[in-house]
C-alpha positions in Angstrom: -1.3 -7.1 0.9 -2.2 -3.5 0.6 -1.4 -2.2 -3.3 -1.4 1.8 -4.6 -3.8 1.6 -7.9 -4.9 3.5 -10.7 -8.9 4.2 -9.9 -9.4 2.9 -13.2 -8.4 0.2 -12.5 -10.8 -0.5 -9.6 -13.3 -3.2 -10.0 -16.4 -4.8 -8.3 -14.9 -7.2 -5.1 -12.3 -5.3 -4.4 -11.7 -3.5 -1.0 -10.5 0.0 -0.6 -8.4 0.5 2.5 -7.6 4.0 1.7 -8.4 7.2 -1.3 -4.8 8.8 -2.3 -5.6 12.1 -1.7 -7.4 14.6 1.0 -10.0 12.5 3.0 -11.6 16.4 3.1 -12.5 15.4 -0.8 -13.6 12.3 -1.4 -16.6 11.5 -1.8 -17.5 8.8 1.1 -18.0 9.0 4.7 -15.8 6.0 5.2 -12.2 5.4 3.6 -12.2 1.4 4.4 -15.0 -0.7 2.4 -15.6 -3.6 0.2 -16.7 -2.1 -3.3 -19.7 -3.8 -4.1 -21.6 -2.1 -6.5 -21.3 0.2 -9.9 -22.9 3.2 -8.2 -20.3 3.4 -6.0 -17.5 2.8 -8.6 -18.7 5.5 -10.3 -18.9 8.1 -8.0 -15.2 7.1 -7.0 -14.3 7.6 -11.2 -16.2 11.1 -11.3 -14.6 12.6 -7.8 -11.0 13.7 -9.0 -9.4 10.9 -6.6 -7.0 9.3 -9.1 -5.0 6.4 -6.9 -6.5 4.0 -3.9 -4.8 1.9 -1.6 -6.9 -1.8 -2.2 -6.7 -4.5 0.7 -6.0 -8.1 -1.3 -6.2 -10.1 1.5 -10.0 -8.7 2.2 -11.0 -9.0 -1.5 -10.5 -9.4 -5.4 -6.6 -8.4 -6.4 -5.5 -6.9 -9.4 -4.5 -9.1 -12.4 -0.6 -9.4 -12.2 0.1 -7.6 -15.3 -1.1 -4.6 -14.5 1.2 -2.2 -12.9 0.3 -1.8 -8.9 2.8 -0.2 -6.2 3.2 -2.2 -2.8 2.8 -0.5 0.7 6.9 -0.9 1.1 7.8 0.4 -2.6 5.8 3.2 -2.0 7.3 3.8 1.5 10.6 3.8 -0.6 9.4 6.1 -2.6 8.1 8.8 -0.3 11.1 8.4 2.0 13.3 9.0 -0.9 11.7 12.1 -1.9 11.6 13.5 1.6 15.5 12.8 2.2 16.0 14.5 -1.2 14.2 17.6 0.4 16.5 17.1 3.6 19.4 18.2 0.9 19.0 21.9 1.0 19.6 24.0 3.7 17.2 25.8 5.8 16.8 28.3 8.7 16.3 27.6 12.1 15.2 30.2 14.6 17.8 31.0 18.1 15.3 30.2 21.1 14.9 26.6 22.0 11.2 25.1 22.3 11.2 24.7 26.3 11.7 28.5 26.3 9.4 29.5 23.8 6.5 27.3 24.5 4.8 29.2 27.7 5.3 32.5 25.7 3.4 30.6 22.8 0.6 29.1 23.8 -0.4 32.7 25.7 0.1 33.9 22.1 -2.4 31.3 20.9 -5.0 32.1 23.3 -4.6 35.8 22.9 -4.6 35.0 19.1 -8.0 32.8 19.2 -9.6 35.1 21.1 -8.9 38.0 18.3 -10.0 35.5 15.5 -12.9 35.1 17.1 -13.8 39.4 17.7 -12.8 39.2 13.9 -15.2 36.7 12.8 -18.1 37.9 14.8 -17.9 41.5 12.9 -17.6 39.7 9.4 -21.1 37.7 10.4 -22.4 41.5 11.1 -21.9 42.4 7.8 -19.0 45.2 9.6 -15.6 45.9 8.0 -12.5 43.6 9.7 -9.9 45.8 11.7 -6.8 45.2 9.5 -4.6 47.1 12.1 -5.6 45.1 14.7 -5.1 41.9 12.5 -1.2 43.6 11.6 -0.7 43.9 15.0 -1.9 39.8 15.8 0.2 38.7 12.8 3.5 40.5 14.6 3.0 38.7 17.5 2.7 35.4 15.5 5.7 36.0 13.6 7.8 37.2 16.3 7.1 33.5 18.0 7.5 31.7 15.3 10.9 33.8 14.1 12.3 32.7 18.0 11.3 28.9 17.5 9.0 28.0 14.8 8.2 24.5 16.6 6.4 25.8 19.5 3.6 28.2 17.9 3.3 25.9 15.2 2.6 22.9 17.2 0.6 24.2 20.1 -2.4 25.7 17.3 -2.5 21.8 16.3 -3.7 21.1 19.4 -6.8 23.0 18.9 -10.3 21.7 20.2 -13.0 20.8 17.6 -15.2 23.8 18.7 -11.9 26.2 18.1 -11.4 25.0 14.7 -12.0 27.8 12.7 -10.4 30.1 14.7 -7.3 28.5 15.5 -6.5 26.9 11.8 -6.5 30.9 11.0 -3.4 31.2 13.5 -1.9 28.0 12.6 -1.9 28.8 8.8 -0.5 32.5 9.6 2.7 31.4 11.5 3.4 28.1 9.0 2.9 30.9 6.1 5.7 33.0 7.9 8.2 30.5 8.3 7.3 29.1 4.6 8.0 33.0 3.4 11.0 32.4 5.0 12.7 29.6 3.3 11.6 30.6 0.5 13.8 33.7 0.7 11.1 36.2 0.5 11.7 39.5 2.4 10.7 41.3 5.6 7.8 43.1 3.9 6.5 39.9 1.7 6.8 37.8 5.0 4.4 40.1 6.8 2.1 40.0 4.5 2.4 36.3 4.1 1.7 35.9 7.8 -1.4 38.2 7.4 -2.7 36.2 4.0 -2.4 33.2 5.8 -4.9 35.1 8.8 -7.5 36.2 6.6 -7.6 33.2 4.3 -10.5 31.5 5.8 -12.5 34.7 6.7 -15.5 33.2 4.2 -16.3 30.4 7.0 -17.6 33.6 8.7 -20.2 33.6 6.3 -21.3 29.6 6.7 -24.1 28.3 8.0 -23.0 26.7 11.5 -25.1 23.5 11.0 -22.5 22.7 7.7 -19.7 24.2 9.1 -19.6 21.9 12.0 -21.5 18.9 10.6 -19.9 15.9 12.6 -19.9 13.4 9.1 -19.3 13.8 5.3 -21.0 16.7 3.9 -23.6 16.3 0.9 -22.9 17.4 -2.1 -25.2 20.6 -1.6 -23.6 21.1 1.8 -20.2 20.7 0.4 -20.8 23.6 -2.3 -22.2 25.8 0.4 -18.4 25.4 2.0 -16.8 25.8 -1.5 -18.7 29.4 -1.8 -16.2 30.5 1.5 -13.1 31.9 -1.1 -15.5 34.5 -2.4 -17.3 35.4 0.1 -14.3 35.9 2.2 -12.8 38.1 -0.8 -15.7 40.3 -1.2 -15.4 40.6 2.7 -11.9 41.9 2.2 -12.7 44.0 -0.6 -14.4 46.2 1.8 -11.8 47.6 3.3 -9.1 49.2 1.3 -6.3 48.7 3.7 -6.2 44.7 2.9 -3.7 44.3 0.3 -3.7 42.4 -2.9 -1.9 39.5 -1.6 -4.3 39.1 1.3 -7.1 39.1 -1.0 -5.3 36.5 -3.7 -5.1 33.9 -1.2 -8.1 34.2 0.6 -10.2 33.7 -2.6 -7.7 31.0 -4.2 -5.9 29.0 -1.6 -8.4 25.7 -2.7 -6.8 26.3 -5.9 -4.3 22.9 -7.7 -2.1 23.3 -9.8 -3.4 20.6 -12.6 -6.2 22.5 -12.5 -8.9 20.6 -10.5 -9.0 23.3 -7.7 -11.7 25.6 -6.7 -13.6 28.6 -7.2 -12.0 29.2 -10.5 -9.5 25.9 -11.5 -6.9 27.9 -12.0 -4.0 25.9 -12.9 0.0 26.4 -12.3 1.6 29.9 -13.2 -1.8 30.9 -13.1 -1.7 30.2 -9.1 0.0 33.2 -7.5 3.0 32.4 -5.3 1.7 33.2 -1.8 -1.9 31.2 -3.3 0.1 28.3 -3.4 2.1 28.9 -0.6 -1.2 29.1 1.4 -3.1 25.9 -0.5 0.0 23.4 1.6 -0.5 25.3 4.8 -3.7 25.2 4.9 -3.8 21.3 4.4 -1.4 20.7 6.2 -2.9 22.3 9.4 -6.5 20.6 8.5 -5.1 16.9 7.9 -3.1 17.3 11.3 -5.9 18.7 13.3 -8.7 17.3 15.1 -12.1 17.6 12.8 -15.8 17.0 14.0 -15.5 13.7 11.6 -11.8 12.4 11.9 -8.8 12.3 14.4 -5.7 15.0 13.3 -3.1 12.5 11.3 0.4 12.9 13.1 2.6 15.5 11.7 5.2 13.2 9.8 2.4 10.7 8.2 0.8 14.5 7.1 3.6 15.1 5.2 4.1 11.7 3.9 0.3 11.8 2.9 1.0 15.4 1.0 4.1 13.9 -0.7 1.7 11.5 -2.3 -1.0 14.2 -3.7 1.9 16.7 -4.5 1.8 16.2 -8.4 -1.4 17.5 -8.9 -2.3 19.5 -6.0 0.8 21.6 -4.8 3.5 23.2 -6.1 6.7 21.4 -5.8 8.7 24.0 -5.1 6.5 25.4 -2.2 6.0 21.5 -0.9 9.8 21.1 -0.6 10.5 24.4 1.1 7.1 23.8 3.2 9.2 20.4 4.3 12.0 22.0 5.3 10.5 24.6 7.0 8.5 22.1 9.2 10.9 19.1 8.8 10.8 15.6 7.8 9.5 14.5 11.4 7.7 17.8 12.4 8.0 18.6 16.1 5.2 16.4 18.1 6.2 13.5 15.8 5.7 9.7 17.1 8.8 7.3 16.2 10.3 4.6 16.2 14.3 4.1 16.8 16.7 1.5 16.0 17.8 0.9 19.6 14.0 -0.4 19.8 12.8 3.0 21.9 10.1 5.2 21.2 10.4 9.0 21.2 8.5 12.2 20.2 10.3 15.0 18.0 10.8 18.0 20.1 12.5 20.2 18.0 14.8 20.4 14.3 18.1 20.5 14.3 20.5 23.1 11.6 22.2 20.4 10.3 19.8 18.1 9.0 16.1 17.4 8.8 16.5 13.8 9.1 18.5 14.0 12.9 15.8 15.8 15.1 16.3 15.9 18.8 13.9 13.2 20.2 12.5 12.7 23.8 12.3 9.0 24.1 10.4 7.7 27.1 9.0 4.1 25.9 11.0 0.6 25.2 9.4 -2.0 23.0 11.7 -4.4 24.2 10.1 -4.4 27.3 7.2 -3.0 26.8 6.8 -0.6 29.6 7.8 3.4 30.2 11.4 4.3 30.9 12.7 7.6 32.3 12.2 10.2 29.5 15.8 10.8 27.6 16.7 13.5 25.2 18.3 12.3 22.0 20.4 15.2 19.8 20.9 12.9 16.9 22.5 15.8 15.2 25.7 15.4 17.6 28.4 13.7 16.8 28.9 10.4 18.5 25.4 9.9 18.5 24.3 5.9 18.0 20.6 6.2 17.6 18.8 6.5 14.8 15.0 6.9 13.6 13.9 3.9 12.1 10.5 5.1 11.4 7.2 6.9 12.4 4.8 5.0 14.5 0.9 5.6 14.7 0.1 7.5 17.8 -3.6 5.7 17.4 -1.7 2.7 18.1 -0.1 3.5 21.0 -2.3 6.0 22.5 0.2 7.5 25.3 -2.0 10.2 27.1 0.5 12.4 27.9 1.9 12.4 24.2 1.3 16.2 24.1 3.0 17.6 27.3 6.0 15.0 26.2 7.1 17.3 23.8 5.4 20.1 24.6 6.2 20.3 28.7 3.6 21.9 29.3 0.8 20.1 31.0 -2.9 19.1 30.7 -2.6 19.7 27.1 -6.0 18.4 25.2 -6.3 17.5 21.5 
């Protein structure tokens, strides 16, 4: 039985299945071992993870008085707190996805393409073009303003060697449609969109050999990375047309708000807005995509996983509009429905975050593809209902991509 601990309550025998917080921080290369020594017990206790997922049916349980969580409580739990979120209200944008979708992904290749110019002068030690970076985030936010979905999703889909680049794009459009629901105006959103572009500009400045390391990085390699906020904020600071904001978030979007963040462990009102704005898009992009070391999580487990860390490392404000913004089963979503079909989430629907319109295209009853069906579950008369995400590593439907998408050869 899998059981949600207290690291400190960890002891020798026991198997980890899984750290409670960004696999990007702990500290092992592998999340699924048998704990078999003190060296490694106390390396967990000294990384800032504060919760593990133990395996009791591959080693030592706890002791039955002391307070553990089970896989379905916490299920519970997370669920409830998401369908809390799906409460509020939130903005949707007029264009459907099918129609947006071609427009986008020309936007993301146009966009990538414009990172990378951008990048290559920062290596040169040359000054970035912040009208040409304006220009890139209008483009972005007009997409994203006609269907938020489509932009959004297509930059997950980016190629290990694209990383970099794309995540820039990605975290631009999510920090537009965040500004959004969080009511911030036409001039704040802008400059949202063009935080959430430069945030990263510091990886322009990493050694290659780190940057794209296929395994964990060392602890020496890992505060090389952790040097990218500052040196992307001095590369900002020379040229006076980047504002304030811009600069804010590129130097303290790995900031948390108990404090345990990075460069300067700033902690809560001492995190700006748009900081902490950027600090959940930026995760969010990175857990979802495709890294030299680990396979992009789906979009709903994501934002399960974030619900879990979001004491200590987001804001809760920003997490619960960030979850509206995006919704409870993001578009490209795996899941699972009562009438025993599965479907991907193709786009949100006005009413609520929890009725998505699904494409459904696989029946568990009898195991084999049916003809692909669209599902409003927002409509009124509507039967079906999601009973839960599914792991695409389980299924592993090739075409999972140009389901939702309709666009095809899509590669993750």
């Amino acid at each position: 039985m899998l059981k949600r601990i207290s690291v400190k309550q960890l002891t020798i025998g026991m198997h980890i299945k899984e750290f409670c917080g960004s696999w990007m921080e702990h500290p092992f290369i592998r999340s699924s071992f048998l704990l078999s020594n003190e060296k490694d017990l106390g390396v967990i206790l000294t990384s800032g993870i504060k919760e593990v997922w133990i395996d009791s049916s591959k080693g030592l349980d706890v002791p039955v008085s002391v307070l553990a969580v089970t896989e379905k409580q916490a299920q519970i739990e997370i669920d409830a707190t998401l369908e809390l979120v799906a409460l509020g209200g939130r903005s949707m944008a007029p264009v459907s996805i099918e129609r947006e979708v071609e427009r986008a992904a020309l936007i993301c290749n146009q966009s990538k393409q414009a990172m990378v110019s951008m990048f290559e002068e920062a290596r040169m030690g040359n000054s970035v073009d912040v009208g040409g970076a304006k220009e890139l985030v209008e483009e972005i936010s007009d997409s994203v303003m006609r269907n938020p979905g489509a932009l959004i999703s297509l930059a997950r889909l980016k190629s290990v060697d694209d990383y970099t680049y794309m995540h820039s794009v990605a975290v631009c459009a999510m920090m537009v449609v965040l500004a959004k629901q969080l009511g911030l105006d036409e001039a704040k959103t802008r400059l949202a969109g063009l935080a959430g572009l430069m945030h990263d500009l510091g990886k322009a400045a990493m050694p290659p050999a780190v940057l794209n390391k296929p395994g964990k990085l060392t602890e020496a390699e890992f505060e090389i990375i952790k040097s990218h906020p500052v040196k992307g904020h001095a590369m900002l600071l020379m040229s006076d047309n980047f504002d304030a904001e811009t600069r804010d978030v590129c130097l303290h979007h790995h900031e948390k708000v108990d404090g345990s963040g990075y460069p300067e462990g700033l902690k809560g009102d001492g995190i700006s807005l748009m900081a902490k704005m950027g600090a959940v898009c930026d995760v969010y992009d990175a857990i979802t995509s495709n890294r030299p070391y680990k396979i992009g999580w789906d979009p709903a487990e994501s934002l399960r996983k974030m619900a879990e860390w979001s004491n200590g490392h987001f804001d809760q404000k920003v997490f619960q509009a960030f979850v509206k913004s995006m919704g409870i089963y993001p578009v490209g979503s795996l899941v699972l429905m009562n009438s025993g079909r599965i479907g991907v989430v193709t786009a949100q629907s006005a009413k609520s975050l929890i009725t998505p319109q699904i494409k459904v295209f696989y029946s568990t009853k009898s195991h084999m593809r049916i003809t692909p069906e669209i599902l409003d579950l927002s409509r009124s008369g509507s039967t079906d209902k999601i009973a839960g995400r599914e792991d695409p590593a389980k299924w592993r439907f090739p075409d999972l991509d140009e389901l939702w998408s309709g666009l095809p050869q899509l590669k993750r």
